[in-house]
C-alpha positions in Angstrom: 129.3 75.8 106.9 125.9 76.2 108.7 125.5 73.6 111.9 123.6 70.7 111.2 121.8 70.9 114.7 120.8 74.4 113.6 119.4 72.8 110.2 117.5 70.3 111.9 116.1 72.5 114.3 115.0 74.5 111.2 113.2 71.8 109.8 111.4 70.9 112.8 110.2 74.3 113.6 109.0 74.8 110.2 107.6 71.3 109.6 105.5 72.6 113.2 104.4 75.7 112.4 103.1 74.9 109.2 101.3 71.4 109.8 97.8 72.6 108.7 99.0 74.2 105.6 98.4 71.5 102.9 96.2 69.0 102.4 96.9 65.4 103.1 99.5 63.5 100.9 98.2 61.8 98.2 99.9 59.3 96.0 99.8 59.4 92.3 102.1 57.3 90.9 101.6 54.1 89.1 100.8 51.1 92.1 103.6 48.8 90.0 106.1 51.2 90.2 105.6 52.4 93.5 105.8 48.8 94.7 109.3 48.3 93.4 110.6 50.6 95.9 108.4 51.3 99.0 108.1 48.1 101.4 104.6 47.4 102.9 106.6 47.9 106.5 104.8 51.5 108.0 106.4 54.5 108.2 108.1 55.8 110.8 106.6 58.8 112.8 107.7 62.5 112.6 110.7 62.1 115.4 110.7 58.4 116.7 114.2 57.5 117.3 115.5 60.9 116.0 118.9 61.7 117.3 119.2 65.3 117.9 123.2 64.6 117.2 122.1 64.8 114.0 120.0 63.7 110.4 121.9 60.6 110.0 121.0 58.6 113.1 118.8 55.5 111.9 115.6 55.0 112.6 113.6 51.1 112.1 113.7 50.7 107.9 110.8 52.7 106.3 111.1 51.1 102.5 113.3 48.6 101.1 116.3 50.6 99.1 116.0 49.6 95.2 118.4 52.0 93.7 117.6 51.1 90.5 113.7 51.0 90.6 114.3 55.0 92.2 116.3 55.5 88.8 113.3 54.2 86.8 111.1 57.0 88.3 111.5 61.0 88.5 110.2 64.3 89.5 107.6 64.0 92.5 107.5 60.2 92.4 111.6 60.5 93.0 110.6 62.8 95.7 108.6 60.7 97.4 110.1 57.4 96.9 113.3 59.2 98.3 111.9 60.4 101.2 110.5 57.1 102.6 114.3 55.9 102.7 116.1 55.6 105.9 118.4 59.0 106.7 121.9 56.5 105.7 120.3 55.2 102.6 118.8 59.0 101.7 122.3 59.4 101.9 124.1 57.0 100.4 121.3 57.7 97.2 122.1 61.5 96.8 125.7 60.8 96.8 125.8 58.6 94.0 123.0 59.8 92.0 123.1 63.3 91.5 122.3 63.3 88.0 118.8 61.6 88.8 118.8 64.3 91.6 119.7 67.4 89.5 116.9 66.1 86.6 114.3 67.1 90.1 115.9 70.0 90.5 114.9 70.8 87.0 111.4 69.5 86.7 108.5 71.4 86.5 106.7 70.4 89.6 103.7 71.7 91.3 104.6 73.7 94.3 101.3 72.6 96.1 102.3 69.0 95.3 106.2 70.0 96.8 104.7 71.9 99.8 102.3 68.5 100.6 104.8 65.7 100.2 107.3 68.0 102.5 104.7 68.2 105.2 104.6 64.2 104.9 108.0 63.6 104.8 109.4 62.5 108.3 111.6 64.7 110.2 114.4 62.5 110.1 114.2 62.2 106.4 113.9 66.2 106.0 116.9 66.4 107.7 118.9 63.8 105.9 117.7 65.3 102.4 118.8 68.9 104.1 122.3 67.4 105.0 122.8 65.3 101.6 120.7 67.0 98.9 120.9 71.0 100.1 120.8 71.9 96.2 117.2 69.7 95.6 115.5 71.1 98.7 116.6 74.7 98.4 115.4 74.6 94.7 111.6 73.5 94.9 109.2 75.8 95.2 106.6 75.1 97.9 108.5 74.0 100.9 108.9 77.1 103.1 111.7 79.5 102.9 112.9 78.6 107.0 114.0 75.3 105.2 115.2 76.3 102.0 117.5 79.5 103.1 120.2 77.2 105.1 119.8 74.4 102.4 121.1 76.8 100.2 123.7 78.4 102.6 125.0 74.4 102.8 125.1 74.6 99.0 126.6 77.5 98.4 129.3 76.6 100.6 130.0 73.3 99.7 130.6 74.7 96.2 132.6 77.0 97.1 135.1 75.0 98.3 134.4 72.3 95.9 135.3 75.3 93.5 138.4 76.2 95.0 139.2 72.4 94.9 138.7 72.1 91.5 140.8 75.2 90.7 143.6 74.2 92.8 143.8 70.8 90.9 146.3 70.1 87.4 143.4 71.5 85.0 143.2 73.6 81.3 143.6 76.9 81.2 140.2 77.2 79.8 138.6 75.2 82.9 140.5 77.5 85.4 139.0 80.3 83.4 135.8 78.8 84.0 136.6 77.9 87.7 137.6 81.2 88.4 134.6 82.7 86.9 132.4 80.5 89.1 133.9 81.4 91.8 133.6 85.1 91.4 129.7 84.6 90.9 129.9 82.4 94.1 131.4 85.2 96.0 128.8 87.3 94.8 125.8 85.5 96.1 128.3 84.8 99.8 128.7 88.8 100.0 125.1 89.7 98.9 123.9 88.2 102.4 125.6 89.6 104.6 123.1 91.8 106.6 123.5 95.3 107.0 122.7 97.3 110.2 119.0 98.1 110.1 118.0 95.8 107.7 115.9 93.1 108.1 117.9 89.4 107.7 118.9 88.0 104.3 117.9 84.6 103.2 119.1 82.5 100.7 115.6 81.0 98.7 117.0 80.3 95.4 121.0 78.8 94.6 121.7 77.5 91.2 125.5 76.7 91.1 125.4 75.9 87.2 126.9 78.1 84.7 126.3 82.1 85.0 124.3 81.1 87.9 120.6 81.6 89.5 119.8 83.4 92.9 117.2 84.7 94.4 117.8 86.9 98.1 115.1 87.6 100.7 115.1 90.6 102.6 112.7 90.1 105.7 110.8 86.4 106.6 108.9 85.6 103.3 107.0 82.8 105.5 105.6 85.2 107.5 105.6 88.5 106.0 102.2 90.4 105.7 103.5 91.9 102.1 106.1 90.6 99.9 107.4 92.4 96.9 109.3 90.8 94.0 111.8 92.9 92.4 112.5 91.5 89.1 115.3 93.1 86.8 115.8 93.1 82.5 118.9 93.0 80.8 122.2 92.7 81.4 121.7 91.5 85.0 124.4 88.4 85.9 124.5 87.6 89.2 128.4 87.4 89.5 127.5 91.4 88.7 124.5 92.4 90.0 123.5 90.5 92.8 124.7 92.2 95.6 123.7 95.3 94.0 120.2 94.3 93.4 120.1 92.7 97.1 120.8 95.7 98.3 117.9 97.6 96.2 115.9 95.4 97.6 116.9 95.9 100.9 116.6 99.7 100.7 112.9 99.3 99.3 112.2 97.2 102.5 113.5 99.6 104.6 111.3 102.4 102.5 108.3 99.9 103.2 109.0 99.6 107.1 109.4 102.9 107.5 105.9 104.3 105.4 103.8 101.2 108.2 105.5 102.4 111.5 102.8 104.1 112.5 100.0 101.4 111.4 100.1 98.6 114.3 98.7 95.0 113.5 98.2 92.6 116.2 101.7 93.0 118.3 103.5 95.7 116.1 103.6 96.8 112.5 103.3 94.8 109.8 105.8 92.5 108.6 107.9 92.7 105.5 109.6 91.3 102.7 111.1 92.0 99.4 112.3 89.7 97.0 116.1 90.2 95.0 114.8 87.7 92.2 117.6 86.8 90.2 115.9 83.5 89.2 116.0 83.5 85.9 119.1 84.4 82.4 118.3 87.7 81.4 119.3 88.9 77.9 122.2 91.0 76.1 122.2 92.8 72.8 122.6 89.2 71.1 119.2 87.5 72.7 116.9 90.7 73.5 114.6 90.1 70.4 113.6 87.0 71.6 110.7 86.3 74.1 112.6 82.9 74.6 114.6 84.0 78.0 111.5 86.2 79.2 109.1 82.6 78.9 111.9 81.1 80.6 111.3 84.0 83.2 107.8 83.5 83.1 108.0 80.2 84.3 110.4 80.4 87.2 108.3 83.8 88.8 105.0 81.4 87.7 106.2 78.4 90.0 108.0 81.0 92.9 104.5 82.6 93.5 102.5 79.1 93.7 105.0 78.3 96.4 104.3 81.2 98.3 101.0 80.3 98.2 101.4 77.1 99.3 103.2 77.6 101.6 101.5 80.5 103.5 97.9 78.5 103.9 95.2 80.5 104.9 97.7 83.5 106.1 98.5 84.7 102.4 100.3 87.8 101.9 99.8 90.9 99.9 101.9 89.8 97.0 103.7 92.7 94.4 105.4 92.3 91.3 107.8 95.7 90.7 109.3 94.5 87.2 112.0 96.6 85.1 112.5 96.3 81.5 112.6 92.8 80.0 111.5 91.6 83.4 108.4 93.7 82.9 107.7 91.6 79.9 108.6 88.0 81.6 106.3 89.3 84.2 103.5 90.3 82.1 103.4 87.0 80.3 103.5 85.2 83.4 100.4 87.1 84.1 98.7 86.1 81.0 98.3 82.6 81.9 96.2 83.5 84.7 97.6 80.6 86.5 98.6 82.7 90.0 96.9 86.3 91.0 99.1 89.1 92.5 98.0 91.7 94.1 99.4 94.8 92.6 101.5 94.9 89.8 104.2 97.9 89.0 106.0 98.1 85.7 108.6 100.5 85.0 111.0 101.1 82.1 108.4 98.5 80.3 108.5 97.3 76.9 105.3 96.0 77.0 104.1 92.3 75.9 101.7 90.8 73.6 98.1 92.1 76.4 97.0 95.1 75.0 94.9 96.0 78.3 95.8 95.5 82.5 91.9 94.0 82.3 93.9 91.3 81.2 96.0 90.4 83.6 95.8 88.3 86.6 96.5 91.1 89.1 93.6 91.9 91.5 91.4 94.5 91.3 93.2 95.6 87.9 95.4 97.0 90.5 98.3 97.8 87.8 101.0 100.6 87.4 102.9 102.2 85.1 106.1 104.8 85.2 108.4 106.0 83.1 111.0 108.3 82.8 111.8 111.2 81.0 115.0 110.2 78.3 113.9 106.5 79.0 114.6 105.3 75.7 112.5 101.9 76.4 108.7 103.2 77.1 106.4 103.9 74.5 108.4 101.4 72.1 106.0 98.3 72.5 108.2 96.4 71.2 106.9 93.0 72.7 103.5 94.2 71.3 101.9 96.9 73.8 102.8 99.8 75.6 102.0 99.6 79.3 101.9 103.3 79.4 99.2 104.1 76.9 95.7 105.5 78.0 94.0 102.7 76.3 96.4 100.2 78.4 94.6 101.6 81.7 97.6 101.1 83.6 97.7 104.0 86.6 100.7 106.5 85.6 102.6 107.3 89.1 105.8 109.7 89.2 109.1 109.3 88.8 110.2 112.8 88.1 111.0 114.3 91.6 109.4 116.9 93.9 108.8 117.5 96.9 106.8 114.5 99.1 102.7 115.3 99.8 102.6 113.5 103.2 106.6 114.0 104.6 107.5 117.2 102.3 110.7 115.9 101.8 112.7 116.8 99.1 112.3 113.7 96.1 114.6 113.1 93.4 113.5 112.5 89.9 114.3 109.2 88.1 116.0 109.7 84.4 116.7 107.3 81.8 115.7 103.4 81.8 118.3 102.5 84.9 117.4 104.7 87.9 113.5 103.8 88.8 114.8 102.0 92.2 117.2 105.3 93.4 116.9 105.7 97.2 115.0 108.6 98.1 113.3 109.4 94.9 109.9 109.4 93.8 109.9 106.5 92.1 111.0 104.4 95.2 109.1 106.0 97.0 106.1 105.1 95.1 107.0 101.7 94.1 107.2 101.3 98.0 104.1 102.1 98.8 102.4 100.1 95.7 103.9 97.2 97.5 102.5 97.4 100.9 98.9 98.4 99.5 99.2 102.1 99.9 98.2 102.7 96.1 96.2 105.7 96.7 99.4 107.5 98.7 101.1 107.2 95.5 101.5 110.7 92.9 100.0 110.5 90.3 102.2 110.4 86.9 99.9 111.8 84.5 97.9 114.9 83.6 97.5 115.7 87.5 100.1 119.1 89.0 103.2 117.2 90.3 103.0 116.1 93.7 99.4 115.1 93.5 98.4 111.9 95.8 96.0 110.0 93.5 93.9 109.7 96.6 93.5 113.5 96.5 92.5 113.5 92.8 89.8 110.9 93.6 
């Protein structure tokens, strides 16, 4: 179980480097119901008193503790009355209320509103929530990934072993069926971050203990990473099943990424990295895949993850790429729709399309938007959500998946065939999907009418 010294410290450094980030805190809430829980008594500065021992040392009272006038309120104005509590009573509250707690953690809340209440929350009450709520501040989007990854960690451990509890107790065999299949998926998230030689470090941003599961894996330091690249999957992907395996896809990509800016130094070294293993959200089977229902639900969750990156990161934002397969193409594309957040480039692959009918459409900058697919890909050219991404009219830029022989390294690529192998390691399609995410569009072959092997920057 991570050290609570090492969370604190976390907290502290993060809280630090990224004090100019938001604006200043604001509060929204109803003056009656604020005043049933927050004394007029001031708050206590960022460390006064702190004890280093750890989150739980007291500090003079911040607000008077009226459980029950917390329980009245929810979402950010549970947040905030929350974190004006003393680190016992922070607490004693999570302990015995995490039903009120686990509501939060399902809210819809603005990340810049998260990311400007954590920047005003005391240290000793950051810690306290990191020690006593790990599942609420590992889940909200806009406090930065340095605090949420060992938040998570805590989580995941403490559930494992409140798992193994559970299973060792007189219970059903239907609940130790259950149990056991938690656990498995538990395993699955512990084993995915394990780093591998060469790799850049694993974080946890994203742990969701309930039923099949939610989990999103960082490869690289997505607070300071000069370009980030979501990898989002389609069907049948569980994380009990697929998470290490698409952690480790990720990985490779990053690697592919690091590798291709080497040789372009920025400031101190190259630029910085990281891809995102973005299990965040229940993907479909054969039962559920003609419903958009799971891809909104998508939609949402890659909608709010993006808005906290962008809180989080300030004026120092990053070049931010979607590479979506499948069904996550589609919950991608209607994220897009809404215009709400702007990415930077936009890769779909294996796509079934979505209700736009033209990239122009899209919040992606610079209509920067691309298309492959496969040949025996039974998927592309369907639209059957309504478009297909790969059409001329779509103007989506075609790039290759089919193997060859590399314009800039003349290595030997392999070709991509059917709807599962776009993300291989050392083909074309990697390769490409690579460089899309790092800004390197026009090093990318062109897909279409152009002799294999063609950089698009050449045909320009």
């Amino acid at each position: 179980m991570p050290d609570m010294l090492a969370v604190v410290m976390f907290i502290a450094s993060a809280n630090a480097a990224l004090s100019g980030v938001a604006e200043g805190f604001v509060m929204h809430e109803p003056v009656n119901v604020i005043q049933n829980v927050v004394s007029s008594e001031p708050a206590t500065p960022l460390d006064a008193g702190l004890d280093r021992r750890g989150p739980a040392a007291e500090s003079p009272r911040m607000v008077a503790f009226d459980e029950a006038a917390l329980n009245r309120i929810g979402g950010m104005s549970l947040l905030r009355g929350v974190s004006q509590l003393s680190p016992s009573e922070i607490i004693r509250y999570a302990e015995r209320n995490p039903t009120e707690l686990d509501a939060v953690r399902d809210a819809r809340i603005a990340p810049g509103e998260v990311g400007a209440w954590w920047l005003s929350t005391p240290g000793q009450a950051q810690a306290a929530l990191a020690e006593a709520a790990p599942q609420l501040l590992g889940s909200l989007d806009g406090v930065p990934a340095a605090v949420r990854g060992p938040a998570n960690e805590l989580a995941l451990q403490r559930a494992i072993v409140d798992t193994r509890e559970q299973a060792a107790s007189r219970i059903g065999k239907g609940e130790r069926r259950r149990l056991g299949q938690q656990q498995r998926m538990l395993e699955a998230i512990s084993g995915a971050l394990e780093n591998k030689p060469g790799e850049p470090e694993r974080t946890l941003l994203e742990f969701d203990e309930r039923e099949s599961g939610r989990a999103v894996i960082v490869i690289g330091d997505l607070d300071t990473a000069d370009y980030i690249s979501y990898l989002v999957p389609g069907m049948y992907f569980s994380v009990q099943q697929q998470i290490r395996d698409w952690t480790d896809t990720a990985a490779s990509l990053a690697v592919e990424q690091l590798h291709w800016l080497q040789d372009q130094p920025e400031g101190d070294g190259p630029p910085r990295v990281a891809t995102v293993a973005w299990l965040g959200y229940q993907t479909p089977d054969l039962l559920t895949i003609g419903s958009l229902e799971l891809a909104e639900h998508g939609a949402d969750a890659l909608e709010s993850s993006w808005q906290g990156i962008r809180a989080t990161r300030g004026e120092r934002q990053p070049y931010l790429t979607v590479l979506a397969h499948s069904y996550g193409s589609t919950a991608a594309l209607i994220a897009l729709e809404r215009h709400s957040e702007q990415v930077d480039a936009l890769a779909l692959i294996g796509s079934p399309g979505s209700a736009t009918q033209n990239a122009h459409d899209l919040g992606v900058a610079g209509d920067n938007v691309f298309v492959g697919e496969a040949r025996w890909d039974p998927i592309v050219d369907t639209a059957f959500y309504g478009s297909d991404p790969g059409s001329p009219s779509y103007g989506a830029v075609r790039i290759g998946v089919g193997g060859g022989i590399d314009p800039l390294t003349q290595k030997e690529l392999s070709g991509s065939v059917g709807h599962n192998a776009y993300f291989a390691a050392g083909s074309e399609s990697q390769r490409n999907l690579a460089l899309i995410g790092i800004g390197r569009g026009d090093w990318v072959t062109d897909g279409g009418t152009l002799p294999p092997g063609t950089m698009l920057a050449t045909a320009r």
